[in-house]
ROGU-24948 format. One line per field, with one value per residue (C-alpha): x, y, z; residue number from 1. Coordinates in pm, whole numbers. Last residue first. Example, Ala and Ser with C-alpha at 12.3 -4.5 7.8 and 13.67 -1.06 7.14 Angstrom:
// ROGU-24948
east <- [1367 1230]
north <- [-106 -450]
up <- [714 780]
i <- [2 1]
This chain:
// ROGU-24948
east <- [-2312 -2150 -2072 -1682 -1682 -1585 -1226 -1056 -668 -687 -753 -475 -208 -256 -233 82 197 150 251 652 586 551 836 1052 953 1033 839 1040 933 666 772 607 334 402 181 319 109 87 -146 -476 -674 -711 -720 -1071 -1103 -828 -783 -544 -216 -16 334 381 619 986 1204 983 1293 1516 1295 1301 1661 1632 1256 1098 881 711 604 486 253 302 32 123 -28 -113 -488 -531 -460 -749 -848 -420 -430 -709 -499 -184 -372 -539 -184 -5 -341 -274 -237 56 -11 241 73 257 42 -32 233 115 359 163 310 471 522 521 296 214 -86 -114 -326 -379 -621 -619 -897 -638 -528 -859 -692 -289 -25 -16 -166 109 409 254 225 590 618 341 500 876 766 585 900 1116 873 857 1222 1273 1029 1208 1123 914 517 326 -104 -253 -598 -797 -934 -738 -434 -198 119 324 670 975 1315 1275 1269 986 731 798 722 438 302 305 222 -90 -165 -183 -399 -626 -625 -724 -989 -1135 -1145 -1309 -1554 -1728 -1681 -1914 -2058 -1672 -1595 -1793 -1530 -1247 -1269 -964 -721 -543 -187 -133 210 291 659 802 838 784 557 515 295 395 239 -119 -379 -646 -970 -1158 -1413 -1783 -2015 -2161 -2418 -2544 -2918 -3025 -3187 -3492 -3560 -3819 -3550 -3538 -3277 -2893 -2848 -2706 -2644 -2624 -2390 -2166 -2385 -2370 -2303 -1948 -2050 -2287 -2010 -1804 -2111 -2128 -1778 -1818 -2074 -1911 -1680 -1346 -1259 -920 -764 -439 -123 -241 -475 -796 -948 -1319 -1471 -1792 -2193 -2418 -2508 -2536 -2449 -2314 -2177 -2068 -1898 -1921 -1540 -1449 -1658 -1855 -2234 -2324 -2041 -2205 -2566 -2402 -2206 -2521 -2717 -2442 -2394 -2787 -2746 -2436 -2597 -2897 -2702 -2598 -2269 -2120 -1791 -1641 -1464 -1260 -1231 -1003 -784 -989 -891 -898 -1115 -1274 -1465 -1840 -1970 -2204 -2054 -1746 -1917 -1948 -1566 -1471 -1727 -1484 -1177 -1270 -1401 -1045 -864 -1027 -948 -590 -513 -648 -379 -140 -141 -245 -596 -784 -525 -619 -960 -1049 -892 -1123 -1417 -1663 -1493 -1537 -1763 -1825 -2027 -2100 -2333 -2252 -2562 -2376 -1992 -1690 -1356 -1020 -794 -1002 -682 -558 -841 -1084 -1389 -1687 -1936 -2214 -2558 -2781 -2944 -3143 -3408 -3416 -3775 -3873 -3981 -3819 -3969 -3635 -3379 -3533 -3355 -3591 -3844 -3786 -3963 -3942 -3716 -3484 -3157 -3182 -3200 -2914 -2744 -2828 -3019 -2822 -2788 -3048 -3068 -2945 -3154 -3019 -3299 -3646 -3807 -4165 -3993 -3740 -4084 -4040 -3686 -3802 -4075 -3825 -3638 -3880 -4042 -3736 -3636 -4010]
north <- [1300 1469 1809 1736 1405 1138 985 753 839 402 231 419 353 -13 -82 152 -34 -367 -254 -208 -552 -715 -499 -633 -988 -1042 -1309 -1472 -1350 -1444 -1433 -1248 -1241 -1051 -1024 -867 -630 -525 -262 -351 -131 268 335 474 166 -68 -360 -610 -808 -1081 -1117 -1435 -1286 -1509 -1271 -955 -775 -792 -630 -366 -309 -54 51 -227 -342 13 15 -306 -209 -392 -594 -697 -1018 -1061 -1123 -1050 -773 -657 -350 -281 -274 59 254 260 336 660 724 697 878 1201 1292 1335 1509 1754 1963 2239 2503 2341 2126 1988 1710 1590 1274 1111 713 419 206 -37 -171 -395 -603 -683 -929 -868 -1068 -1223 -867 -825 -599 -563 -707 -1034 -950 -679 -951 -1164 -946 -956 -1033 -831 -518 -575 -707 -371 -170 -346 -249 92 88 -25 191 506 794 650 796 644 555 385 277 172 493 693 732 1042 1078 821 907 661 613 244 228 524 271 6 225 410 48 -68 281 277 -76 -13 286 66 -236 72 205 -149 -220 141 168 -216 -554 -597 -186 -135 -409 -364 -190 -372 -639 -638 -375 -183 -80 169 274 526 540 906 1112 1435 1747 2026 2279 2480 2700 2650 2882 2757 2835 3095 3032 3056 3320 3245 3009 2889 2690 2382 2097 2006 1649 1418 1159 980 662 587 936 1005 1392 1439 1645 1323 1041 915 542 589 905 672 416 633 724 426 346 656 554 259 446 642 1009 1209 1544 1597 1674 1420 1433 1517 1152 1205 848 842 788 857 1039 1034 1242 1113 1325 1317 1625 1739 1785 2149 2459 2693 2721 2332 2314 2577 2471 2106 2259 2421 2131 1897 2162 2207 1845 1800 2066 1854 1577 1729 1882 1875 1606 1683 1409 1504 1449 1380 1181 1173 1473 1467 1560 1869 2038 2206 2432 2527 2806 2522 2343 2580 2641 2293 2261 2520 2418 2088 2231 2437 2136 1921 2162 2208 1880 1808 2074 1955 1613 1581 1744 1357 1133 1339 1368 1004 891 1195 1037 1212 1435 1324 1444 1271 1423 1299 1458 1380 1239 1065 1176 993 1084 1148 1435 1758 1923 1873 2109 1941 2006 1947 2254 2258 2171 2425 2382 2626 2475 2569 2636 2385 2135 1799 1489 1444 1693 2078 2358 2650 2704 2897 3139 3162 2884 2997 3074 2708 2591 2754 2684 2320 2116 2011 1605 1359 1252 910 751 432 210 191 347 540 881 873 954 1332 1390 1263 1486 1813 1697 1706 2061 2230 2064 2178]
up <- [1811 2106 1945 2008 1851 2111 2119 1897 1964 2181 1852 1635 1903 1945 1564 1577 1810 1639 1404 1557 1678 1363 1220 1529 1487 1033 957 679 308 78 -318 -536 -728 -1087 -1370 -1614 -1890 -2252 -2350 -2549 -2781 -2682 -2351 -2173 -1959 -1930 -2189 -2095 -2227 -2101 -1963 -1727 -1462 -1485 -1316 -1192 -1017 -1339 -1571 -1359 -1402 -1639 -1786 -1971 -1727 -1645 -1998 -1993 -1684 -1440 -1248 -828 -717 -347 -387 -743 -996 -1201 -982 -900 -1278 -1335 -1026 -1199 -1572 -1435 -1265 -1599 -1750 -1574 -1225 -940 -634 -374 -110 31 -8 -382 -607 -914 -1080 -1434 -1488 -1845 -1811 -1594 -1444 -1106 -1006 -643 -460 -121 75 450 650 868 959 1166 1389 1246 1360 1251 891 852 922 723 400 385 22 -127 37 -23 -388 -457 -342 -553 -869 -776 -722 -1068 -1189 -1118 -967 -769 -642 -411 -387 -75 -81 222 254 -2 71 -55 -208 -22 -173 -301 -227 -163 237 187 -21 212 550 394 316 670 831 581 717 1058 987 817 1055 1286 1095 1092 1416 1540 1241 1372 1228 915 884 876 697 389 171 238 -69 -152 40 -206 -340 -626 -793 -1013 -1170 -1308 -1606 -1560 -1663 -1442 -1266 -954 -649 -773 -571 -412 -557 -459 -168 -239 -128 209 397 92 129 207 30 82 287 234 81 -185 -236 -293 -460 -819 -963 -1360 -1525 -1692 -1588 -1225 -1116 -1062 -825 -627 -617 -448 -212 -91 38 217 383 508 687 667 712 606 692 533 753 1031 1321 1180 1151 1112 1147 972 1037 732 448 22 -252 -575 -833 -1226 -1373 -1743 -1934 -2045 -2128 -1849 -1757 -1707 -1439 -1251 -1233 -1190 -873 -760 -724 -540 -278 -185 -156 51 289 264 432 704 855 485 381 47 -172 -496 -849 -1113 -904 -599 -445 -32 232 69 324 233 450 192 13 38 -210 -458 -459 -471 -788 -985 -881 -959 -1324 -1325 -1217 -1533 -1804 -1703 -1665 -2043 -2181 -1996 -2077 -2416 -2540 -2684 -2510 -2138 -2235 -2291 -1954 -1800 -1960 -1612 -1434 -1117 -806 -424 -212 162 421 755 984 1243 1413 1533 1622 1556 1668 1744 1796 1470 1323 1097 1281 1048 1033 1277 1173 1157 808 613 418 40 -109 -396 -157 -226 -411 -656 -631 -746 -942 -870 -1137 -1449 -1656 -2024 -2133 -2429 -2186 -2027 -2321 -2438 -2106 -2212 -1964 -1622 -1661 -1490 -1149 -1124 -808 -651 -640 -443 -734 -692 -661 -983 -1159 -1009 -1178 -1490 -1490 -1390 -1664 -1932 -1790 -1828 -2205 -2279]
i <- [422 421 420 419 418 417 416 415 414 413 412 411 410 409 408 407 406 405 404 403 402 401 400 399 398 397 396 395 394 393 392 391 390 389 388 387 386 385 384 383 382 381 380 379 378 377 376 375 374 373 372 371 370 369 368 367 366 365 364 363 362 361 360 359 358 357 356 355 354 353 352 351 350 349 348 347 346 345 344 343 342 341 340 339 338 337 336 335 334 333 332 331 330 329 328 327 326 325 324 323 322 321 320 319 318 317 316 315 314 313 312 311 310 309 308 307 306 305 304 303 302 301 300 299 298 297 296 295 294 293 292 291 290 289 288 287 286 285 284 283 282 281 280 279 278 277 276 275 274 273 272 271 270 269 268 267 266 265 264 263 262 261 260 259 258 257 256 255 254 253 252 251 250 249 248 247 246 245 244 243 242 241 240 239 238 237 236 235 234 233 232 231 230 229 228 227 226 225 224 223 222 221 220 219 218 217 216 215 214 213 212 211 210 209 208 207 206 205 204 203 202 201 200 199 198 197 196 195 194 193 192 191 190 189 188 187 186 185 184 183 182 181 180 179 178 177 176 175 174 173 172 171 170 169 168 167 166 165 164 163 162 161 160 159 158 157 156 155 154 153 152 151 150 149 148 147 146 145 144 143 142 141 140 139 138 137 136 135 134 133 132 131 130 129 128 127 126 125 124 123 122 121 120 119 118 117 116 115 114 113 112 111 110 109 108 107 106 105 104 103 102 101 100 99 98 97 96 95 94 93 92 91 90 89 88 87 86 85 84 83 82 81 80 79 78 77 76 75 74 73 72 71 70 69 68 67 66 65 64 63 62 61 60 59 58 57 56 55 54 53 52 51 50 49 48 47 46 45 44 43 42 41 40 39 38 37 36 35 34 33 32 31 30 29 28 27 26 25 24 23 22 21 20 19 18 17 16 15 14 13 12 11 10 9 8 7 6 5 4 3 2 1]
């Protein structure tokens, strides 16, 4: 009966024209009790896989950056992760959520799946099609259901990208990847959400999955997060055209990068139009925040559609969880879950501290007279005490303009056609 329940609420998901929220994997018990059961289906789709021919995304440097239709998009996150991390402590929670990444990274790449770049407590994968992103999303909740730890949420969806292979980390930017963040947001814990039904099955494994990674180093430190963001960004590609706006993008990565490096500290990864750093003190993070707010003009001259630029930043402090992997370095835990969650409710060129990052040495100092307030941020317990800070603007400085504007210049003219000429 638990079967046939969710395979009914799968099918009534046909006749609605709104994002679709497929419902979370049964029980393994259930699953256990039921005596025969069909393939796992996504709304309206044949029960038999479809192979797909699509070839797999290039990510080698030499394909540099360039455009390509039809990509299938997955986005997954462990769904309460804020919860989890006060609930286990630090480690304890970390570990739990990696090995269910792990876990879903490896089902994905079965599928040709590529992991562009973890999302906190999740990651994104680009497919060659859309029903590789599918078959993917199916058997990651089949696996997630099967093992302990926090339930995944994922959002599938497709469309035209920018693949941008020429730096350390692969990255891709476009509207559609906009979407299918929110798809994931949308999900429940276990459940899969897509933007509408489509007559498409999903495809098959093309091999066994990869392991996972190994993890050169684990460890606990103390150390300042910051986040910066462009407001509003999300609908400018579809607005003014992928080739603008990935290069205001790139223009502004090389901005922040620049202020973030000038103050000792290190640009873990971006994030589309997201930038996130690491300090190892929250002075500098805090310095570094006011060098960014307060030359803003020199970006927004540079930069294509740099008028348009509205940033915001979120700054905390506290207990990290450093992971190191091939090389890689990222930062997670609930002082980055709480970084991220106050550069969302700062405003256009405001940076919010945290009150713990505020009364660290000499930080106090760089915010002056900030207005100190207090917030709620999802998955915390009762309110934390914030400042918020907007700092001064500074004198246009020429050379840094310029210095953009190259890069601005540069990023427009590496855009060449995809190498399977979609």
């Amino acid at each position: 009966m638990v079967i046939k329940a969710v395979l009914l609420a799968r099918l009534a998901a046909l006749s609605s024209p709104h994002p679709v929220c497929l419902p979370a994997a049964p029980a393994l018990t259930a699953v256990l009790a039921a005596p025969s059961l069909p393939p796992p289906m996504t709304p309206g789709l044949a029960s038999a896989p479809a192979p797909f021919s699509a070839a797999p995304l290039d990510l080698s440097p030499a394909a540099g950056v360039y455009e390509r239709r039809g990509v299938g998009l997955l986005v997954l996150d462990a769904k309460d992760s804020t919860s989890l991390h006060l609930s286990e402590g630090t480690r304890r929670a970390h570990a739990m959520i990696r090995d269910a990444v792990d876990g879903a990274e490896g089902e994905a790449s079965a599928f040709d799946g590529r992991v562009i770049r973890r999302l906190g407590d999740g990651s994104l994968i680009a497919f060659p099609s859309y029903a590789a992103a599918l078959g993917a999303a199916e058997a990651i909740q089949r696996e997630n259901a099967a093992r302990p730890g926090p339930r995944l949420r994922v959002g599938v969806h497709a469309g035209r990208v920018l693949v941008d292979a020429t730096g350390k980390l692969p990255e891709i930017y476009g509207r559609a990847v906009e979407k299918t963040l929110s798809l994931a947001a949308a999900a429940d814990g276990g459940g899969i959400a897509t933007e509408e039904n489509r007559t498409l099955a999903p495809a098959s494994p093309t091999r066994a999955p990869d392991a996972p990674r190994p993890v050169d180093s684990v460890r606990v430190e103390r150390a300042a997060t910051m986040f910066i963001g462009l407001d509003g960004w999300s609908t400018a590609y579809e607005r003014y055209g992928r080739r603008r706006s990935y290069s205001a993008v790139k223009t502004f990565h090389a901005f922040v990068r620049d202020a973030v490096e000038r103050h000792g500290g290190l640009v873990v990864k971006t994030e589309g139009e997201t930038v996130m750093a690491s300090f190892p003190s929250a002075a500098d993070a805090v310095r570094a925040a006011a060098g960014i707010q307060g030359r803003m003009a020199d970006l927004r001259a540079a930069a294509p559609l740099g008028k348009l630029f509205a940033a915001r930043v979120g700054v905390s402090w506290g207990r990290v969880i450093r992971e190191e992997r091939g090389g890689e370095v990222d930062y997670f835990g609930n002082t980055v879950n709480a970084a991220a969650r106050l550069m969302r409710l700062a405003g256009d060129g405001e940076a919010l501290i945290s009150g713990s990052a505020a009364d660290e040495p000499g930080a106090g100092d760089e915010i002056g007279g900030a207005a100190r307030e207090t917030t709620r941020l999802k998955g915390f317990d009762g309110e934390i005490p914030v400042f918020r800070f907007k700092p001064k603007a500074q004198p246009r400085d020429a050379a840094a303009t310029a210095r953009l504007r190259a890069v601005a210049l540069n990023a427009r003219a590496s855009i060449v056609p995809a190498p399977d000429g979609k």
